[in-house]
MDAnalysis code that builds the backbone (N, CA, C; Angstrom):
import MDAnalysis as mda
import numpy as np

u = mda.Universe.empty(354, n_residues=118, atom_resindex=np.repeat(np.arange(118), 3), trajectory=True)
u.add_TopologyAttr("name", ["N", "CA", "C"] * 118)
u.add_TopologyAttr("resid", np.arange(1, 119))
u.add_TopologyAttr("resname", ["UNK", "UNK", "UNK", "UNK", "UNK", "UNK", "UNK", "UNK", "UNK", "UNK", "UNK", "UNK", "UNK", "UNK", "UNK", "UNK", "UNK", "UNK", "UNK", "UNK", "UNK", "UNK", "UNK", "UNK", "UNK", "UNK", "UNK", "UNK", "UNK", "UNK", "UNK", "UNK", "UNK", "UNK", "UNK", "UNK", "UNK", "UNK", "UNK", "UNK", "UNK", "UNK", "UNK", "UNK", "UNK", "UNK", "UNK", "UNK", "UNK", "UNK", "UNK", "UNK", "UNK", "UNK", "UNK", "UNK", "UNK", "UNK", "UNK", "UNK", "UNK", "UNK", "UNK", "UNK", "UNK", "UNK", "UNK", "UNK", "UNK", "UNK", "UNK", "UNK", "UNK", "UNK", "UNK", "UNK", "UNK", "UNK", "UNK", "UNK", "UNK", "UNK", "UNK", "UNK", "UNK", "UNK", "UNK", "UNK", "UNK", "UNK", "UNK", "UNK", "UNK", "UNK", "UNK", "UNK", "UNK", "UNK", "UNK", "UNK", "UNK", "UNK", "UNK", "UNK", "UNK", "UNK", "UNK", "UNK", "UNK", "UNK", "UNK", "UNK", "UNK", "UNK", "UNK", "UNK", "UNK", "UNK"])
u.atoms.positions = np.array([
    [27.556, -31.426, 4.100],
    [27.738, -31.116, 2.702],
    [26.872, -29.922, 2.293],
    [25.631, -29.744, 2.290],
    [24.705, -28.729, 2.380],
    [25.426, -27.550, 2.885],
    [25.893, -27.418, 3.882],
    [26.593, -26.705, 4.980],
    [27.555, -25.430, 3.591],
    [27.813, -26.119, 3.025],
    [29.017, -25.142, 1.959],
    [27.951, -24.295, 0.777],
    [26.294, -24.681, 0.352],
    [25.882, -24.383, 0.138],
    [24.848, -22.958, 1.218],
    [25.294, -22.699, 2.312],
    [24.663, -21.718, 2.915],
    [24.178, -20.530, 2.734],
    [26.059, -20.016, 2.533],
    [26.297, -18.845, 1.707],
    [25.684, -18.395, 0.337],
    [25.490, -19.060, -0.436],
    [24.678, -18.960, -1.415],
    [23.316, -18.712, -1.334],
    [22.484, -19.327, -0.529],
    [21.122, -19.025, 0.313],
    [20.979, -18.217, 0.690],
    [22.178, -17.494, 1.545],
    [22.187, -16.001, 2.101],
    [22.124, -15.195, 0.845],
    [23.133, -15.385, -0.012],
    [22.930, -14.339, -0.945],
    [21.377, -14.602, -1.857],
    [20.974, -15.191, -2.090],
    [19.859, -15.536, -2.776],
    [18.433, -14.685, -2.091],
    [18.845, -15.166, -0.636],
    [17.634, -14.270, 0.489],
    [18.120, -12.782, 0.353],
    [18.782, -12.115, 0.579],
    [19.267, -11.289, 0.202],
    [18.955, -10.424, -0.801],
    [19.264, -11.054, -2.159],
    [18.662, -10.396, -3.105],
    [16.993, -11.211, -3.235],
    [16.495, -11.512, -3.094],
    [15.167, -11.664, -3.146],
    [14.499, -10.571, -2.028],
    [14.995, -10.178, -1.268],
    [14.527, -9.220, -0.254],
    [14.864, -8.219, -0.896],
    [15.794, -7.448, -1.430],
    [15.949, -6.262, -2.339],
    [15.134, -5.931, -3.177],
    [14.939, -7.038, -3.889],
    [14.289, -7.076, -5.344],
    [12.486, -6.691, -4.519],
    [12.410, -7.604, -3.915],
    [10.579, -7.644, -2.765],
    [10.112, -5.763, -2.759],
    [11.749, -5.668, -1.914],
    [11.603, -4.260, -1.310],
    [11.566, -3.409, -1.752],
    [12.330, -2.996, -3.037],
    [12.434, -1.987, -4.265],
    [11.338, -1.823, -4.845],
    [10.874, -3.096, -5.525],
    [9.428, -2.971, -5.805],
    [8.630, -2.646, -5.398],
    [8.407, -3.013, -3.983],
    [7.089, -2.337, -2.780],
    [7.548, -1.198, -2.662],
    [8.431, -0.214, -2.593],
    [8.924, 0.683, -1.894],
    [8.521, 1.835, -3.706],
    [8.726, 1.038, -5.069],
    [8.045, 2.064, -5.586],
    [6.811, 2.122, -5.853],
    [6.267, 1.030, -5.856],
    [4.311, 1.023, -5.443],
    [4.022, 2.077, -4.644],
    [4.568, 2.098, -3.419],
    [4.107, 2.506, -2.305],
    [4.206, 4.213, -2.552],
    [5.631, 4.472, -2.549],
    [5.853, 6.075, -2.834],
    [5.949, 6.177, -4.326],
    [5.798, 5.638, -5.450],
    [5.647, 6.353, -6.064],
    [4.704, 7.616, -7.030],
    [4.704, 7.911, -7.840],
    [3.972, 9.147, -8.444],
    [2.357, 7.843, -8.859],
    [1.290, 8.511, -8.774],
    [0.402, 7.684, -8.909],
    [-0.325, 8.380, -10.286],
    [0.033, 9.736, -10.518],
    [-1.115, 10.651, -11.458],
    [-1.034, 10.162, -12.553],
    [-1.632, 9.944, -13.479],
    [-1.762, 9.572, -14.930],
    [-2.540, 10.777, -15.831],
    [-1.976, 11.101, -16.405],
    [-2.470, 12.458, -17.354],
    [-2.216, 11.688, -18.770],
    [-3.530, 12.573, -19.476],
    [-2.948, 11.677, -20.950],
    [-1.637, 11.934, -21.678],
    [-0.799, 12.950, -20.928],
    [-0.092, 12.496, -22.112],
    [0.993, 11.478, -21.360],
    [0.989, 11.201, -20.403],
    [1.351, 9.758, -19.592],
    [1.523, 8.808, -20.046],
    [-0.045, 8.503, -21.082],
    [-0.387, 7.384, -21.266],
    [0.000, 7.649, -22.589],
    [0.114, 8.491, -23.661],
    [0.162, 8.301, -24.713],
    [1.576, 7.683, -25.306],
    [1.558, 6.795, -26.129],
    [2.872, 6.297, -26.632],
    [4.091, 7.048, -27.229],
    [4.466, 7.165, -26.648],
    [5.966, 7.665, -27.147],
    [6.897, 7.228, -28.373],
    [7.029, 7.884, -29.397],
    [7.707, 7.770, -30.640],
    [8.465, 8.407, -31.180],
    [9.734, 8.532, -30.464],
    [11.029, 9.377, -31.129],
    [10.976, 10.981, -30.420],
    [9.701, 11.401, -29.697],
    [8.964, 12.549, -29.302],
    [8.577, 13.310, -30.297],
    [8.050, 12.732, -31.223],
    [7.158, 13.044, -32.140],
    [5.602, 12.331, -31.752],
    [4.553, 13.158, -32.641],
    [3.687, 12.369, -32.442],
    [3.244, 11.379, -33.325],
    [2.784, 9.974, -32.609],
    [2.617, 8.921, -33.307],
    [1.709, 8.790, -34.590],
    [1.941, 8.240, -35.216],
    [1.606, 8.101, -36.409],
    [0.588, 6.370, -36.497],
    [-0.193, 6.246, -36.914],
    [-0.748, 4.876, -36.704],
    [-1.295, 4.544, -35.401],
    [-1.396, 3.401, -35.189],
    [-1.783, 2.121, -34.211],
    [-0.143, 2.106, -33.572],
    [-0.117, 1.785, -32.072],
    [0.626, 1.671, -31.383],
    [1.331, 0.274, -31.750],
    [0.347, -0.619, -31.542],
    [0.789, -1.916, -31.378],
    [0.467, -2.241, -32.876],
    [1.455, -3.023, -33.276],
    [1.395, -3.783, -34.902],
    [2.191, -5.307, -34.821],
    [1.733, -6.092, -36.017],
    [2.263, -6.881, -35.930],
    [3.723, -7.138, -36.130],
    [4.502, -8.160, -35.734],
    [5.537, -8.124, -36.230],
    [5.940, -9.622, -36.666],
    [6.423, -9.938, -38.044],
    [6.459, -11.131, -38.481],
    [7.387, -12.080, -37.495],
    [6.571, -13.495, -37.696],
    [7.325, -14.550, -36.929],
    [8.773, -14.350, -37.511],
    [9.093, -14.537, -39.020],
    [10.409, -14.338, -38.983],
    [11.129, -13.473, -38.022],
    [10.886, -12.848, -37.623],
    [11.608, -12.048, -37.002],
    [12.336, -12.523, -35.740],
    [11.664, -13.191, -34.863],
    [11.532, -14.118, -34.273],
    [12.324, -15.170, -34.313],
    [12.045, -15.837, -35.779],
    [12.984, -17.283, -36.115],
    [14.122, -16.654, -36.204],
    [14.758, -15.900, -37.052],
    [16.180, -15.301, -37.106],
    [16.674, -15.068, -35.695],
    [15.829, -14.376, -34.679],
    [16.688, -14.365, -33.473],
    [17.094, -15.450, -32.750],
    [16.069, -16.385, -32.290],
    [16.093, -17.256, -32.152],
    [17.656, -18.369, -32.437],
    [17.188, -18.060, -33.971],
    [18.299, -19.158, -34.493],
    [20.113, -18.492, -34.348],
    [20.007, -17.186, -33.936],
    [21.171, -16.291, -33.678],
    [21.780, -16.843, -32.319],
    [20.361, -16.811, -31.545],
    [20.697, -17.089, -29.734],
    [21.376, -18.220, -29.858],
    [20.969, -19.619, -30.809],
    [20.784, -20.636, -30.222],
    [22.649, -21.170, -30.642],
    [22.656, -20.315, -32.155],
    [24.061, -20.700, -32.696],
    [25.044, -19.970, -31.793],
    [24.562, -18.638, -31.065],
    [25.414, -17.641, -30.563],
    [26.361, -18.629, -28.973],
    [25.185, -19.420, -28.681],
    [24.963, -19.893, -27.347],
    [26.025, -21.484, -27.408],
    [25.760, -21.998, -28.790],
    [26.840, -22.992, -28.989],
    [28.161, -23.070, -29.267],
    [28.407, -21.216, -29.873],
    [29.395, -21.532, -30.160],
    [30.476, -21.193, -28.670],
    [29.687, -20.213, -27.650],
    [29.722, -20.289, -26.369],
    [31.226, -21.599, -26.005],
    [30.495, -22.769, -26.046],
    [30.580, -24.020, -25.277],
    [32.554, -24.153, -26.220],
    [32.907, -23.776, -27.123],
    [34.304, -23.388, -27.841],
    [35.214, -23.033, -26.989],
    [34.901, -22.055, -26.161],
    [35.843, -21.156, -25.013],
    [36.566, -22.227, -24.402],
    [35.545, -23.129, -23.303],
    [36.306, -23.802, -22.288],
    [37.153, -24.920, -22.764],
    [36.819, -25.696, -24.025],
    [37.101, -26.051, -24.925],
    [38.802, -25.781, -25.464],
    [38.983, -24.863, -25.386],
    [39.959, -24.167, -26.350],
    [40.920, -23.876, -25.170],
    [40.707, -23.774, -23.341],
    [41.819, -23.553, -23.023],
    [42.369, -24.541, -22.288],
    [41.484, -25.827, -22.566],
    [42.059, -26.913, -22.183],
    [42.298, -28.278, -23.029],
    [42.123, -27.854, -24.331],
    [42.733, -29.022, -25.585],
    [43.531, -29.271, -25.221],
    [45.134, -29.294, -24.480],
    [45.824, -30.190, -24.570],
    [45.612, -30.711, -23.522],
    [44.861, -31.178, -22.484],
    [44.804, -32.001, -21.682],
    [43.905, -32.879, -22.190],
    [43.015, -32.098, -23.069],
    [42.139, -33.821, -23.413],
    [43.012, -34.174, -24.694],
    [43.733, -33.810, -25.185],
    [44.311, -34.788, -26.509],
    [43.715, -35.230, -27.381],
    [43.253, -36.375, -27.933],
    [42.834, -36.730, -28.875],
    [41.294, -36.860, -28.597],
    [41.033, -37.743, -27.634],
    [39.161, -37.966, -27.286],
    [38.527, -36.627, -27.118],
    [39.350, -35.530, -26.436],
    [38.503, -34.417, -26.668],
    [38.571, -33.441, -28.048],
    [39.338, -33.903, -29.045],
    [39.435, -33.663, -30.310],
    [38.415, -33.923, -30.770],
    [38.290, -35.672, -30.508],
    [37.046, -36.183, -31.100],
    [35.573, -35.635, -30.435],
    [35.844, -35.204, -29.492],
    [34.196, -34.726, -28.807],
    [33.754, -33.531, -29.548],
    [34.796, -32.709, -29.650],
    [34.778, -31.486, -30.314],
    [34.393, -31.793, -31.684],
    [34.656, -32.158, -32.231],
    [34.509, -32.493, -33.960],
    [33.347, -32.684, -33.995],
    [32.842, -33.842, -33.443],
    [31.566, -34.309, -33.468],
    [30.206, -33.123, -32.561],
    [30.766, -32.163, -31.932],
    [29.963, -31.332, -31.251],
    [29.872, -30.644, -32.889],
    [31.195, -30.181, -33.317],
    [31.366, -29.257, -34.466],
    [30.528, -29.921, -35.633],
    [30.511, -30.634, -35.919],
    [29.554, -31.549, -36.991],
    [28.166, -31.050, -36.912],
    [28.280, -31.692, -35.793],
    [26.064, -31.339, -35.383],
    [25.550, -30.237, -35.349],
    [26.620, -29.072, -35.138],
    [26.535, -27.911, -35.291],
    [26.071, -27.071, -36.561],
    [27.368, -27.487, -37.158],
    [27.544, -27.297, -39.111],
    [26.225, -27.530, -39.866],
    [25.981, -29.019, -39.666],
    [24.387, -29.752, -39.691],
    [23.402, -28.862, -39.845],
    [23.565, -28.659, -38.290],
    [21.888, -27.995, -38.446],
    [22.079, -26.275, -38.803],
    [23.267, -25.656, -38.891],
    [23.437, -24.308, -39.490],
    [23.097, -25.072, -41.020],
    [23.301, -25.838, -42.001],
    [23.157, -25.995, -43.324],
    [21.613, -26.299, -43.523],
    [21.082, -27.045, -42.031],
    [19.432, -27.561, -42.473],
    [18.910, -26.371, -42.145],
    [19.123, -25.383, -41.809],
    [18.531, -23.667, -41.532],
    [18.971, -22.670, -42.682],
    [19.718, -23.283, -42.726],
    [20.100, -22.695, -44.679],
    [19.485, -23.006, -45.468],
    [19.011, -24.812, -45.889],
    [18.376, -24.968, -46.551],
    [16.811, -24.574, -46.925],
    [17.085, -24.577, -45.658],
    [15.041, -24.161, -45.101],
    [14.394, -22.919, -45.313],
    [16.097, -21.972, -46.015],
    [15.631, -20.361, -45.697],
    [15.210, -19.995, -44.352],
    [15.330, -20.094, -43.536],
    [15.104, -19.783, -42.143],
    [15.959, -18.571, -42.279],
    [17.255, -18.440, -42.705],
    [18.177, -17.684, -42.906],
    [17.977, -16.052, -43.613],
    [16.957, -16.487, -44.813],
    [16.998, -15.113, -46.023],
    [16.145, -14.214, -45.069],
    [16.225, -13.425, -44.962],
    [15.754, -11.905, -44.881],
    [14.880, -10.707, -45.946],
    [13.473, -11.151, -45.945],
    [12.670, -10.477, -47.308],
    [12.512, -9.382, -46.492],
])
């Protein structure tokens, strides 16, 4: 049984040896010099204005987040959708009730303002 999983191992070794090798291979030869303006941060190729690094609000964060997570459920619709008529009614009902819990917690992220954008 394992046996049908092989091929997959190969490819896995495979690219883990690429990935090993690419990396070592630009350590090894690549450019090593650092001059300041190397190091200096890059901004549009203008010169920077401020502090490089700043904060950036958690919202920012929660909104993506909550984008991925709805983006990612509504995902699970596709396979869903090209096989409704084989499940008939129970997979009607699975769906609904996936669709419910969904709705749910998009309205408790509404309520919460998680949503507004100041």
């Amino acid at each position: 049984m394992l046996v049908s999983f092989l091929p997959i191992l190969v490819l896995f070794l495979i690219a883990a040896f690429i990935a090993v090798f690419v990396i070592s291979a630009s350590a090894i030869l690549g450019p090593r010099k650092n001059t300041a303006r190397k190091l200096a941060p890059y901004e549009s190729g203008m010169e920077p204005i401020g502090a490089a690094i700043r904060r950036i609000p958690v919202k920012f964060y929660v909104v993506a987040m909550l984008f991925i997570i709805f983006d990612i459920e509504v995902v699970f619709f596709y396979p869903y959708a090209l096989v409704f008529r084989q499940l008939a009614v129970p997979g009607l009902l699975a769906m609904g009730v996936f669709f419910l819990v969904l709705v749910v917690g998009f309205i408790y992220e509404w309520k919460k303002g998680a949503l507004k954008w100041e």
